[in-house]
C-alpha positions in Angstrom: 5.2 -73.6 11.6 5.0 -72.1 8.1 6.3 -68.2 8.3 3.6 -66.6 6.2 2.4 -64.9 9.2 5.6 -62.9 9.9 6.1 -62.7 6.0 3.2 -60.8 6.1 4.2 -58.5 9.0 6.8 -57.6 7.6 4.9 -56.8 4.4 3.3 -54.5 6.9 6.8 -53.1 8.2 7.6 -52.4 4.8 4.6 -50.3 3.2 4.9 -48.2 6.0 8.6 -47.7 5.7 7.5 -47.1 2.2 5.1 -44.1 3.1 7.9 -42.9 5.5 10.6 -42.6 2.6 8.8 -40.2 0.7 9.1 -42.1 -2.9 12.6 -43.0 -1.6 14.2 -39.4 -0.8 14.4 -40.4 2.6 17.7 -43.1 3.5 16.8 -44.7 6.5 13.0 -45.4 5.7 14.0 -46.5 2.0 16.8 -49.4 3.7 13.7 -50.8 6.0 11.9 -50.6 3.3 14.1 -53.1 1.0 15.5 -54.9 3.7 11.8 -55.8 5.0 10.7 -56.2 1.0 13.6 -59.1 0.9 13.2 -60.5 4.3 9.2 -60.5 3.7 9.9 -62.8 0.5 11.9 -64.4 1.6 9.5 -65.6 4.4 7.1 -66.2 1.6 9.2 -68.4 0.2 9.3 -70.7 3.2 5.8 -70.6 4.0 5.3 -71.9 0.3 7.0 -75.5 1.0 4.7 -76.2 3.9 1.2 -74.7 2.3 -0.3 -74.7 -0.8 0.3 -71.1 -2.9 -3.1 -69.6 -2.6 -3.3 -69.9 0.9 0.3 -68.8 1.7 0.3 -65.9 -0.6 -3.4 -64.9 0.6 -2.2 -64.6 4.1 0.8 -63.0 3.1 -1.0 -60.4 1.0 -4.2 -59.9 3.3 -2.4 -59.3 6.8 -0.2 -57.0 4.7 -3.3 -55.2 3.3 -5.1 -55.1 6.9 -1.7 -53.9 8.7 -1.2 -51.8 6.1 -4.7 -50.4 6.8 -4.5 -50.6 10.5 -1.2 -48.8 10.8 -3.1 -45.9 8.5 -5.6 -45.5 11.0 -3.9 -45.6 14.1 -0.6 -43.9 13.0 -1.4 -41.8 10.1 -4.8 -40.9 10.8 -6.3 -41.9 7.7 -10.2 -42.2 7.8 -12.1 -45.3 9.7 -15.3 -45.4 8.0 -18.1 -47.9 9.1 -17.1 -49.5 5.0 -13.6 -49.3 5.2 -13.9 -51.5 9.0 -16.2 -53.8 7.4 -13.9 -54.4 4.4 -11.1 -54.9 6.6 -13.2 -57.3 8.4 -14.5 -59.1 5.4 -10.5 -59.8 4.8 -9.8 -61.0 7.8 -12.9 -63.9 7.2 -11.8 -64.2 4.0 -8.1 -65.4 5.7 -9.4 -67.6 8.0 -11.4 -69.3 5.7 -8.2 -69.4 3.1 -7.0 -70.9 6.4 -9.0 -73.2 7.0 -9.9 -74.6 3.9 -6.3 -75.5 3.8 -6.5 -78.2 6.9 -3.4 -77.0 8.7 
């Protein structure tokens, strides 16, 4: 099964340790931060013998961006508007599709 899924958790895990390590002043959050960075690309990596570049790195990129903007939400408290939702949604179609245009 390619990994771009988990690569792209972890992109997840790693822009919120990110926002943790305020601009890297912080030690903990900054080593999740780099260790998730290397361990995401590296999962990137693998995902891009098994599909074609487009379609892994759109995964990777758009269930980091839609984590990324979950985790905002429901963590942080940063605004839901009915157009953020909807662009988070429009995403989400626009992965599947990436997906399935692929065959696999």
């Amino acid at each position: 099964m390619p990994d771009s899924p988990f690569a792209g958790l972890l992109e997840v895990v790693w822009a919120f340790s990110m926002k943790q390590s305020a601009g890297f002043t912080r030690l903990g959050p900054s080593v999740v931060t780099l260790v998730a960075m290397i361990a995401s690309f590296a999962l990137l990596s693998v995902s891009m013998r098994a599909l074609p570049l487009g379609t892994a790195y759109t995964i990777w990129t758009g269930i980091g961006a839609v984590g990324a903007f979950a985790i905002g939400v429901l963590v942080l408290g940063e605004p839901a508007s009915a157009a953020r939702l909807a662009a988070a949604a429009l995403i989400v179609a626009g992965l599947l599709l990436m997906k399935l245009s692929a065959g696999g």
